[in-house]
C-alpha positions in Angstrom: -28.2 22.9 38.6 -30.7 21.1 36.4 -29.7 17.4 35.6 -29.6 17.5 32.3 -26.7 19.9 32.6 -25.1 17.6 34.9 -24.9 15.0 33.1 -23.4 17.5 30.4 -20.9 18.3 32.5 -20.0 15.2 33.7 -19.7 13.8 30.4 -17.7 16.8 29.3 -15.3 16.6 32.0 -14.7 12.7 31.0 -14.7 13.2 27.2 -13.5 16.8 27.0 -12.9 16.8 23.4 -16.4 15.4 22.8 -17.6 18.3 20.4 -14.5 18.4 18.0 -14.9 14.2 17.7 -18.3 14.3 17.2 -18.2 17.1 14.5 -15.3 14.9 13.1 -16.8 11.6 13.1 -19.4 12.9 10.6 -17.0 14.5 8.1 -15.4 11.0 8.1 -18.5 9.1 8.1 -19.5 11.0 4.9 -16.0 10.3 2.9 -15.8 6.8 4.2 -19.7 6.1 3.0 -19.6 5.9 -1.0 -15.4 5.0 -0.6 -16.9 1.4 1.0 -19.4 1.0 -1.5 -17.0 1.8 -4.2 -14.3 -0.6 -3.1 -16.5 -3.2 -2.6 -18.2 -3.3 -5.8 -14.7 -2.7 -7.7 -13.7 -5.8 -5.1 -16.6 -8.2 -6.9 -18.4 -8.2 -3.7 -21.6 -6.8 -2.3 -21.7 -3.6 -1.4 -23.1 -4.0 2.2 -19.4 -6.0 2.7 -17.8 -2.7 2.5 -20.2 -1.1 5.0 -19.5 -4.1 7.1 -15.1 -3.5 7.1 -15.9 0.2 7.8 -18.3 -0.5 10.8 -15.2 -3.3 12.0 -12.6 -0.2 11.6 -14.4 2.0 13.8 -16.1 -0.4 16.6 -13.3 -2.6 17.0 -9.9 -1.3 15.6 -11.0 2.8 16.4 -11.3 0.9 20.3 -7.3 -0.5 20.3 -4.7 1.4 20.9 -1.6 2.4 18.1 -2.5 5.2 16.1 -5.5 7.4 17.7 -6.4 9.6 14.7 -6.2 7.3 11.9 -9.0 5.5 10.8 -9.6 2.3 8.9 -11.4 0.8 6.6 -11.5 -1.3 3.0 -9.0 0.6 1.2 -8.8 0.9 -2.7 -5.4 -0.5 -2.5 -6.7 -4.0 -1.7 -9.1 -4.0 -4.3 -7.0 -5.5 -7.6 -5.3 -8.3 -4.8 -9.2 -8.8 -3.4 -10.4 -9.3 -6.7 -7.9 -11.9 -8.3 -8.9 -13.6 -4.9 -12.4 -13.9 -5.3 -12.5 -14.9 -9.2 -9.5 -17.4 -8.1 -10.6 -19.1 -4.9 -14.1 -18.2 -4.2 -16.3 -15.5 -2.2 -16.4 -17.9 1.1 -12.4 -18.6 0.5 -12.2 -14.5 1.1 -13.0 -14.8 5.0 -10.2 -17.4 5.6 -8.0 -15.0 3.7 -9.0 -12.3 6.2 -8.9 -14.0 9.1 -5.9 -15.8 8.4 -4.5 -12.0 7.1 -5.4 -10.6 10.6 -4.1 -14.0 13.2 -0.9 -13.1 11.4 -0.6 -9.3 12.0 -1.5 -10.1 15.5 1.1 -12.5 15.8 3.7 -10.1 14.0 2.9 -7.5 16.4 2.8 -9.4 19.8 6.5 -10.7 18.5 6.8 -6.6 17.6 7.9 -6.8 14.3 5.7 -3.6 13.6 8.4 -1.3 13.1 10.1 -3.9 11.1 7.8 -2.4 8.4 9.2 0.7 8.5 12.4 -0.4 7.2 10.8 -1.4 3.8 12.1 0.7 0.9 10.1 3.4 -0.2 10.6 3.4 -3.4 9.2 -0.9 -3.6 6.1 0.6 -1.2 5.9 3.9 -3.6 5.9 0.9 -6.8 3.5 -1.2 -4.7 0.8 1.8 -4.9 2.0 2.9 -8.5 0.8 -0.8 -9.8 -2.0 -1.2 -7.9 -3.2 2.6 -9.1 -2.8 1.9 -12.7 -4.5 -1.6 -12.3 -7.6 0.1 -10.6 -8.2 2.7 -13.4 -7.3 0.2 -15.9 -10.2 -1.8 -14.2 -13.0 0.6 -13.6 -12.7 2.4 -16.4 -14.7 -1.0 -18.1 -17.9 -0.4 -15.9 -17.3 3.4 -16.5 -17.8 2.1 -20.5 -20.3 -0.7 -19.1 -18.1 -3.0 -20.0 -16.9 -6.4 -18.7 -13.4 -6.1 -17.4 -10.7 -8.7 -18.1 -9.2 -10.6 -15.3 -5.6 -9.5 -15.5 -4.2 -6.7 -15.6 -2.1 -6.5 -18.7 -5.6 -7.8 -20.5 -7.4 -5.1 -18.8 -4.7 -2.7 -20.2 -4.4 -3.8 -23.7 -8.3 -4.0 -23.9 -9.1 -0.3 -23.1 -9.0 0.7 -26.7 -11.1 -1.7 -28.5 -13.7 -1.6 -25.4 -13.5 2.7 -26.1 -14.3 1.5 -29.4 -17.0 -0.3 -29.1 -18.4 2.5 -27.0 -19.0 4.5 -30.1 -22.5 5.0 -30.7 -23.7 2.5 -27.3 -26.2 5.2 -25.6 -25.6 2.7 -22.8 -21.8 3.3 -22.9 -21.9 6.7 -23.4 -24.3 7.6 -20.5 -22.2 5.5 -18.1 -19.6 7.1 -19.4 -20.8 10.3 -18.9 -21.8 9.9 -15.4 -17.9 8.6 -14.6 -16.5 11.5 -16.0 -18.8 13.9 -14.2 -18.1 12.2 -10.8 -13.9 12.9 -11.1 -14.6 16.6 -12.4 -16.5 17.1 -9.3 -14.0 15.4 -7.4 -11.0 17.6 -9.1 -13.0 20.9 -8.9 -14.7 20.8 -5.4 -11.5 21.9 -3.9 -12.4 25.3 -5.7 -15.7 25.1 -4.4 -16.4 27.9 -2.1 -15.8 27.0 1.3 -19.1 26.5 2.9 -19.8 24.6 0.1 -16.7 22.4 0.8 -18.0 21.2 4.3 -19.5 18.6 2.8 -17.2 16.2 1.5 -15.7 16.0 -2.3 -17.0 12.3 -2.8 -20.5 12.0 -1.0 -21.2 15.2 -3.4 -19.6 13.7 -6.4 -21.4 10.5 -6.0 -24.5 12.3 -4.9 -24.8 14.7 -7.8 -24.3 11.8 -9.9 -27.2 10.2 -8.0 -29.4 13.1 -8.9 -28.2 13.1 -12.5 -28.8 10.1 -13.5 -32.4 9.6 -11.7 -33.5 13.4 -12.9 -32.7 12.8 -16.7 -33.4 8.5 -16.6 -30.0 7.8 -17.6 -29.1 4.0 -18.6 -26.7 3.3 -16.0 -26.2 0.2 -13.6 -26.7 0.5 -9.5 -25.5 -1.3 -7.0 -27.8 -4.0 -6.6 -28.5 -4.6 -3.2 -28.9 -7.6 -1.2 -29.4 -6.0 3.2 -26.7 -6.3 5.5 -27.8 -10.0 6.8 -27.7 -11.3 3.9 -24.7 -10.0 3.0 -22.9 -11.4 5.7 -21.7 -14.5 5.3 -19.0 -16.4 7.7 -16.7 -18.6 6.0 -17.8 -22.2 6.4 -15.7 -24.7 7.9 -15.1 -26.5 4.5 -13.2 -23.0 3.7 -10.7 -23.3 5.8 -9.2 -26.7 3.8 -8.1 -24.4 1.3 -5.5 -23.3 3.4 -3.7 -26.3 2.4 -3.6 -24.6 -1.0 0.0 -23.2 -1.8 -1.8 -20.5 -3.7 -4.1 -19.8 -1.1 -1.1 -18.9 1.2 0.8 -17.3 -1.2 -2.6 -14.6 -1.4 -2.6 -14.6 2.5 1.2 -13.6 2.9 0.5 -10.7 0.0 -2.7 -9.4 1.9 -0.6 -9.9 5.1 2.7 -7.9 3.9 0.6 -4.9 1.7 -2.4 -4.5 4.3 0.3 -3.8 7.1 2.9 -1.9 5.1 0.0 0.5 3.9 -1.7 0.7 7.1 1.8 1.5 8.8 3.1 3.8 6.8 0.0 5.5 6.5 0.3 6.3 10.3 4.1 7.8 9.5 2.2 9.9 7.4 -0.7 10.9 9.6 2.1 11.4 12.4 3.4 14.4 10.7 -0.7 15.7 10.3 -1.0 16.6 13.7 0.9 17.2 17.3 -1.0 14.4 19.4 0.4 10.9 20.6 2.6 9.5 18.2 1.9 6.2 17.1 2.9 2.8 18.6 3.4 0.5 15.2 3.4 -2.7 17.3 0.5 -2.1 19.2 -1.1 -0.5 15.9 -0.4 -3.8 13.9 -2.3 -5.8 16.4 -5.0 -3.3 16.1 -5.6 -4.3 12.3 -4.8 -7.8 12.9 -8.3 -7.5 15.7 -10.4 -5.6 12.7 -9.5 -8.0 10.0 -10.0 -11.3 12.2 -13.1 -9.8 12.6 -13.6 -9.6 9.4 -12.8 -12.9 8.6 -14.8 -14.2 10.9 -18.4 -12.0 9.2 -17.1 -13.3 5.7 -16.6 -9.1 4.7 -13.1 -7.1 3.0 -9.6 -6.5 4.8 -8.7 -3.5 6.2 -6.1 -1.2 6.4 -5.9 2.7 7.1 -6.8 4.7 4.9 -4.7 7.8 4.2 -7.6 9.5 2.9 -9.9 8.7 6.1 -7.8 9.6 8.5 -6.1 13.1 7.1 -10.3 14.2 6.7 -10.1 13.1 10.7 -7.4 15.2 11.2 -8.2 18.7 9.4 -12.4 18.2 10.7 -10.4 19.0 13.9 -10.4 15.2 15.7 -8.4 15.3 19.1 -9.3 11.1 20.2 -9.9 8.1 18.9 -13.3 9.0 20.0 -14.3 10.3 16.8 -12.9 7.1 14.1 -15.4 4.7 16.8 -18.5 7.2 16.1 -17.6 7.0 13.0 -18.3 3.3 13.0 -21.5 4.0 14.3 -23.1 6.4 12.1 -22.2 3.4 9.3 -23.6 1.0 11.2 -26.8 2.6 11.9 -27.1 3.8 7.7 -26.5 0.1 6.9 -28.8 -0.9 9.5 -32.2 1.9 8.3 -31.2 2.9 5.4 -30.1 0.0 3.4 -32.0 1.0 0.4 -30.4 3.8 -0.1 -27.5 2.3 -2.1 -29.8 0.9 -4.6 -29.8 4.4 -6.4 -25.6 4.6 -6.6 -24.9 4.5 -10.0 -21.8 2.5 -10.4 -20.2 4.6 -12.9 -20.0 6.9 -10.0 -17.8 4.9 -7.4 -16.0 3.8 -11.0 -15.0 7.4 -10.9 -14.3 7.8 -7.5 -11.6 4.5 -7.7 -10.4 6.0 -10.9 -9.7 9.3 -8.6 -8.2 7.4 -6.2 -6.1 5.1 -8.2 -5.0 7.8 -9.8 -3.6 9.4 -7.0 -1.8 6.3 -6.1 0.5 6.9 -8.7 3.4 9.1 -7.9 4.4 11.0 -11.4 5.9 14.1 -9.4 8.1 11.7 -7.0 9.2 9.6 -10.0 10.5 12.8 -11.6 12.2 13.9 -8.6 13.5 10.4 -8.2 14.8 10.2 -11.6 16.9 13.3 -11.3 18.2 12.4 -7.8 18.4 8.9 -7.3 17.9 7.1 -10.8 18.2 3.6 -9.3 15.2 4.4 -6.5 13.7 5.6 -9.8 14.0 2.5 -11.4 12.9 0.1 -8.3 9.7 2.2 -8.2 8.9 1.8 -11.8 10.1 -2.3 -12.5 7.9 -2.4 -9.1 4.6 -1.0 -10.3 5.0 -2.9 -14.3 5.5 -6.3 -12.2 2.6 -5.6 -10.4 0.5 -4.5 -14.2 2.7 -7.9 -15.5 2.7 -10.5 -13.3 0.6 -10.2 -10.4 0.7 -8.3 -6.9 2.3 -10.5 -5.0 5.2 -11.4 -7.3 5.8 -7.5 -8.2 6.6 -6.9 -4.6 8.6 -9.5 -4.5 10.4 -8.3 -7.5 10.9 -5.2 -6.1 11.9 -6.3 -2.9 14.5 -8.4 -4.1 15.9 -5.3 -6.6 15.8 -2.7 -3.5 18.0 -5.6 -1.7 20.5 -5.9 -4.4 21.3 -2.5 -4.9 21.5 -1.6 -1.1 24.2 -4.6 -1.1 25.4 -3.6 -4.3 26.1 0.1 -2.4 27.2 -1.2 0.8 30.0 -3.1 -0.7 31.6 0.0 -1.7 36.1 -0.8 -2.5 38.5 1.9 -3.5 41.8 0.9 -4.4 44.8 2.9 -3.8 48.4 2.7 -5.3 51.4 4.8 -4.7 54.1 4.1 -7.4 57.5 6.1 -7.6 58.9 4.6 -10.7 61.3 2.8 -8.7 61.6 0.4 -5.5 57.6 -1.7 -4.2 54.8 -0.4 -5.2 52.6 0.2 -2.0 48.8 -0.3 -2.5 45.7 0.3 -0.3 42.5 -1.3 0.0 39.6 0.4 1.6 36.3 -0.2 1.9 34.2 -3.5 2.0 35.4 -6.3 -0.2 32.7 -8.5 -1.3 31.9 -11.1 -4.0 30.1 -8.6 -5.7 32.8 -6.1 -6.4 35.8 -8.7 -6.7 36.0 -8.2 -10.5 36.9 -4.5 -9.9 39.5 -5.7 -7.1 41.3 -8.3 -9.3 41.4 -5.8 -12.5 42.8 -3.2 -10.3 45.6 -5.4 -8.6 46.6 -7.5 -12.1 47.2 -4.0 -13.5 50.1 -3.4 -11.1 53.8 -3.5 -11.9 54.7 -7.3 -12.6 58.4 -7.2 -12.1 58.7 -5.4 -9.2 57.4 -5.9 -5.2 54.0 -4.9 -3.9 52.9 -4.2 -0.7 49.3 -4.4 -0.1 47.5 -2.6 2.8 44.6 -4.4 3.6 43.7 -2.1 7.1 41.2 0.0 5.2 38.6 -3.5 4.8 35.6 -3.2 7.0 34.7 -6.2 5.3 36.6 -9.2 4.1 34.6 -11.8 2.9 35.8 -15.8 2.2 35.9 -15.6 -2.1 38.3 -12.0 -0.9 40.0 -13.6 1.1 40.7 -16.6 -1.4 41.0 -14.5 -4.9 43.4 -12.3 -2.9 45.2 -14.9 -1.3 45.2 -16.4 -4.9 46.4 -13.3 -6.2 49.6 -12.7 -3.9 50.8 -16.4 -5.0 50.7 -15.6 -8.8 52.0 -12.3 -8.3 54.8 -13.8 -6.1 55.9 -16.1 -8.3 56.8 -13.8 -11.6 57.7 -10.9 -9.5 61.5 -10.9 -7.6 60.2 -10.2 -4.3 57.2 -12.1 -2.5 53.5 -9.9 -2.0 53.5 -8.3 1.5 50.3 -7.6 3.1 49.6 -5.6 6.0 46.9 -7.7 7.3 46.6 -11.7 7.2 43.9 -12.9 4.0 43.3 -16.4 5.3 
């Protein structure tokens, strides 16, 4: 046997699923190329920054263990939050962020509070994604119009119509525009395309067609200006690090912290149920993103999360180790490494239409229909969720919905039934069942101060999971008034204080 075909084999027999992961690793290398550029840019940063997340996601969180087929990356769900926190606090303020972002998902996964995440509503994680959607489109469709955007993102909103306006008649405008709308028809037809067309994927042919367009016919559009990888990078300096005293400042590092892990979590629930393998550990998979974004931090670049749209391209390219998401790092570092150039020709109307795609899949119309037949108050969370988040801001929105999805499940829980048996003649027996809480006393007290004043009641109180102190007093309250008008004393089954 010939050496060559030794060291074949030996390498076969150590990484048997080599092929499949390395055929994978370029499927995802070739989504995950213009979707770094495009956050980053839409982020207010340069675009090698998003190259530089990506290349962190595969070298150094692709090497951890948690979730093997998911990959990660900067993730347009970040963008809005990344934004505010540049134009607020400053680009070398954005690696403290990050680093401070991922010391704390260690920390929360060493003390394995990972699967603490999982028992976030769905609806306030469903709302978190709805916001940040429409916030994205309502953003990039300004540099689709080449337009300056607003900062927040009612503004950006309410400003959409006059800035179409003033697109009337700008060749400028309408060329960008153009170009933008081109990129999401691709996007929306390529899965028609036929299928060995479809190998390559929908947005490195949306954004490269646009590429082609735009230089073929000279079209008036902006590129990504470029500025190489080294000079790109920037570590925070020390000075930075003060403005952790800010209150702000920490406020923006406990959002990153709470939506970078939610999304990154339950996106592996959802890649879980793509394939058969290893299911994921969310513990160990938290302090996998808590590596990559110290990292991060530390080079000055994005957060990271996973990326749902990454890792499911992972998945169906046929991806059997976490062999593939660490090539995939590679092949990004070596294009940002020879071929920096290259992203000088982007046309940013292009990854404008690829965030537009992607915000607008963020956006759960279908499930807010279902939602509203089913479970109206889910519905309602969802949507007060995502309008906080257009309102106010993103941190405050989750709050917001947070604190809604906690009132109604206590709102449910304290579920009280009252039950009263009355023959016309002789005590009247009632029965309380259920929880008796604060928040249902008002139902209690009208139901008891409707019985039978002149005659005896006995109250059952052996149905009460739950008995809580202002119960316990309003009922104990109750039983004296009653008492006192009727001709025999209240008698209770069980003891109220």
């Amino acid at each position: 046997m010939s050496a060559p075909t030794s060291d074949r084999a030996t390498l076969i027999s150590r990484l048997p699923h080599l092929e499949q992961d390395f055929a994978a690793s370029l499927v995802v290398f070739l989504v995950a190329l213009p979707l770094c550029v495009g956050v980053a840019v839409a982020s207010g940063v340069p675009a090698e920054l998003g190259l530089v997340t990506g290349i962190v996601g595969g070298l150094v969180t692709g090497l951890m263990r948690g979730s093997s087929l998911q990959v990660s990356g900067p993730a347009a769900g970040l963008t809005v939050l990344v934004l505010e926190a540049v134009e607020e606090f400053g680009l070398p303020a954005l690696g403290v962020i990050v680093l401070a972002t991922g010391l704390l998902q260690m920390g929360m996964g060493l003390l394995r509070l990972g699967r603490c995440f999982r028992a976030i509503s769905v609806s306030v994680v469903e709302g978190m994604l709805a916001g940040i959607g429409l916030v994205l489109i309502a953003g990039q469709l300004y540099p689709a119009l080449a337009a300056e955007a607003p900062t927040s993102g009612l503004r950006k909103i309410a400003g959409l119509p006059g800035a179409f306006l003033d697109a009337l008649g700008d060749g400028r405008a309408t060329a960008s525009l153009a170009v933008c709308a081109g990129t999401i028809a691709v996007l929306l037809l390529w899965k028609h395309a036929p299928a060995r067309v479809r190998t390559l994927p929908g947005p490195l042919a949306a954004v490269g067609l646009a590429t082609v367009a735009a230089s073929a016919l000279d079209l008036p559009v902006s590129t990504v200006e470029v500025r190489g990888l080294l000079g790109s990078v920037q570590p925070p300096p020390i000075s930075a690090f003060g403005e952790l005293a800010s209150v702000g400042l920490l406020g923006t590092v406990i959002a990153f912290t709470l939506i970078a892990s939610a999304e990154s979590l339950f996106s592996a629930a959802a890649v879980d149920r793509l394939h058969p393998g290893p299911r994921t550990e969310y513990d160990r998979e938290l302090v996998a993103q808590g590596a990559g974004n110290t990292v991060c931090g530390l080079l000055g670049a994005l957060p990271m999360t996973a990326v749902i749209v990454r890792s499911a391209a992972n998945v169906q390219a046929g991806a059997r180790t976490k062999t593939s998401r660490v090539l995939h790092g590679v092949w990004l570092l070596l294009f940002a490494a020879l071929l920096p150039g290259a992203l000088a020709h982007l046309p940013i109307p292009a990854l404008a239409g690829i965030l537009i795609h992607s915000g607008a899949k963020l956006v759960p119309v279908r499930a807010l229909a279902v939602l509203w037949r089913e479970h109206r108050g889910e519905a309602l969370i969802l949507a007060v969720t995502a309008v906080s988040i257009v309102a106010v801001s993103m941190f405050e929105g989750v709050l917001i919905g947070l604190g809604l999805a906690v009132a109604k499940a206590a709102w449910q829980a304290s579920y009280i039934r009252l039950e009263v048996v009355d023959k016309g003649a002789g005590p009247v027996d009632a029965r309380l069942s259920g929880n008796a809480t604060f928040l249902r006393l008002p139902k209690i007290l009208d139901g008891l101060e409707s019985l039978p004043r002149d005659r005896p009641v006995r109250l059952d109180l052996s149905g009460l999971h739950h008995l809580d102190h202002a119960c316990r007093t309003a009922l104990a309250s109750w039983a004296e008034r009653h008492s006192a008008v009727g001709t025999e004393p209240v008698k209770l089954s069980a003891p109220v204080g």
